[in-house]
C-alpha positions in Angstrom: -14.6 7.5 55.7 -16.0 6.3 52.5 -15.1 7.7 49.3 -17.0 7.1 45.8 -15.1 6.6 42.8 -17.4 7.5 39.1 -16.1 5.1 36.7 -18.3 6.0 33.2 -20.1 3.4 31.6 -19.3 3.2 28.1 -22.5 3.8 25.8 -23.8 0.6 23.6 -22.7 2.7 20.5 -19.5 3.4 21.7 -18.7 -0.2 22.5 -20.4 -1.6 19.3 -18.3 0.9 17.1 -15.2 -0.2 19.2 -16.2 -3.9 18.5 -16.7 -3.5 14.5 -13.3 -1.8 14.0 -11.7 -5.1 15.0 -13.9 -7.5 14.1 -15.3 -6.4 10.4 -12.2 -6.3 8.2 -13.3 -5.7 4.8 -9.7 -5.1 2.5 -6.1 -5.7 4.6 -3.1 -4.1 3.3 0.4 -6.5 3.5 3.2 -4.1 3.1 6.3 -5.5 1.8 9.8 -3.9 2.0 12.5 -6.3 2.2 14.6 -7.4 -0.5 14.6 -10.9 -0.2 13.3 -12.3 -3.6 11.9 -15.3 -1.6 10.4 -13.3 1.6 12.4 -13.1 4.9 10.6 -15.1 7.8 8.7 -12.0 8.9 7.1 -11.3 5.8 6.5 -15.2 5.1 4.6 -15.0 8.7 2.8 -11.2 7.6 1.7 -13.3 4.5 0.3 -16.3 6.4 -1.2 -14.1 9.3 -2.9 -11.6 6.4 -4.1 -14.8 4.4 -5.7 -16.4 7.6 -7.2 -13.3 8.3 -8.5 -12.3 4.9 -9.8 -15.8 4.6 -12.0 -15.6 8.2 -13.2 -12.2 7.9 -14.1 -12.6 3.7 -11.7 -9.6 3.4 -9.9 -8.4 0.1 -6.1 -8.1 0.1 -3.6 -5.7 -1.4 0.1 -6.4 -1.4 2.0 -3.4 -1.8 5.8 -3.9 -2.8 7.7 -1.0 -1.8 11.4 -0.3 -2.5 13.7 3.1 -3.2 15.2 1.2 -6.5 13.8 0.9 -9.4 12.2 -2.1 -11.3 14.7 -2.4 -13.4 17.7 -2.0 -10.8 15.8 -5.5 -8.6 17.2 -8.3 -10.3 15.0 -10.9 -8.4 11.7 -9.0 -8.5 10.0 -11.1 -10.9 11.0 -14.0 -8.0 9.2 -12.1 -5.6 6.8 -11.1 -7.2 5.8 -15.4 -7.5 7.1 -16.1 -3.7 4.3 -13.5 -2.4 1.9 -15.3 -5.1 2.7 -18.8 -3.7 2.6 -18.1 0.0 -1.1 -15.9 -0.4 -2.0 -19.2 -2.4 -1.0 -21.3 0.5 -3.4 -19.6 2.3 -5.9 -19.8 0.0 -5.6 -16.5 -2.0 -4.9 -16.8 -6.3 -6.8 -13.0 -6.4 -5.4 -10.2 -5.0 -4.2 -6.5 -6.0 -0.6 -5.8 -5.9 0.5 -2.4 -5.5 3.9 -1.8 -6.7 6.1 1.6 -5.3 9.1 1.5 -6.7 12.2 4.0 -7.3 9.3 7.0 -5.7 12.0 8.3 -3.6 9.2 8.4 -0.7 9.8 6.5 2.5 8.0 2.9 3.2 6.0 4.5 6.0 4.5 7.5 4.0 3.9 5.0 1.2 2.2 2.6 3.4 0.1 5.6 4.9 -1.3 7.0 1.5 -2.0 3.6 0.3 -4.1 2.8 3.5 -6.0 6.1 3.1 -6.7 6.0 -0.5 -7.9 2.5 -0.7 -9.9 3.2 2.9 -8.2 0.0 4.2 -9.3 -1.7 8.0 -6.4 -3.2 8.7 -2.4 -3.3 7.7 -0.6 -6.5 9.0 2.8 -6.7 8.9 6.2 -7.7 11.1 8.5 -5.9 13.1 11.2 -6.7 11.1 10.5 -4.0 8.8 10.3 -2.0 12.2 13.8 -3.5 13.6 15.5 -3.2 10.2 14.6 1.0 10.1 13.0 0.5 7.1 9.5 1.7 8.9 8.5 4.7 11.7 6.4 2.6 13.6 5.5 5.7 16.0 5.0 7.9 12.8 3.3 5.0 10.7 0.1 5.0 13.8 0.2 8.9 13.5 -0.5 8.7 10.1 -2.3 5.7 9.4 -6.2 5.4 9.4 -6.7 2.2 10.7 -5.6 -0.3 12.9 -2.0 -1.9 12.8 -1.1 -5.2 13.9 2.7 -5.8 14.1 3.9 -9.2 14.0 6.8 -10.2 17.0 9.7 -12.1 14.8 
């Protein structure tokens, strides 16, 4: 007995569209929600990963720094604030736009959602340590977010 299986064929549009959403990344987003006023590993490794890829692609970058305190209530933020400078530079990036979300009383994952659909972003890089350390829904971020998400393994 011989049996036929359909498998469909996937139309040249369809696999060209597929193709451009990971492969034309215009503006990333690097999300940033630790405290550590000189970047934990994770977010050194988001930095290098978003430079790299900024850099290959001739994207723009935004940096958003998000946190429930206040600016005034981060006594190292000003030290961050030069850490994610120096470690964008390292990969070759002195202009970018940092977002700062601070003391909004929204949670990092609805923060990092608007700003990727206001700014019409491609792509948000970031680590799973924001993911291990609760500080980000990954399941509700990809619900919510317009674009593709690449999460970093620690």
């Amino acid at each position: 007995m011989w049996t036929a299986k359909a498998v469909p064929q996937p139309q040249d549009s369809e696999v060209s569209l597929v193709t451009d959403a990971f492969t034309h990344f215009k503006h990333l987003l690097l999300p940033i929600t630790d405290r550590n006023p000189y970047l934990s590993e994770g977010t050194r490794q988001a930095a290098a990963t978003t430079a790299a890829l900024a850099k290959n692609y001739g994207a723009d970058i935004t940096v958003v720094v998000i946190d429930e305190k206040q600016k005034e209530e981060l006594a190292e933020h000003g030290t961050q604030l030069s850490s994610i400078r120096w470690h964008l530079s390292q990969g070759g990036f002195k202009e970018f736009k940092l977002l700062e979300r601070l003391g909004e009383g929204s949670k990092a994952t609805a923060i990092i959602a608007k700003v990727a659909d206001d700014l019409n972003l491609d792509l948000v890089v970031m680590s799973m340590e924001a993911i291990r350390s609760k500080q980000v829904d990954a399941n509700l971020l990809v619900e919510l977010i317009p674009c593709p998400v690449l999460f970093l393994p620690l």
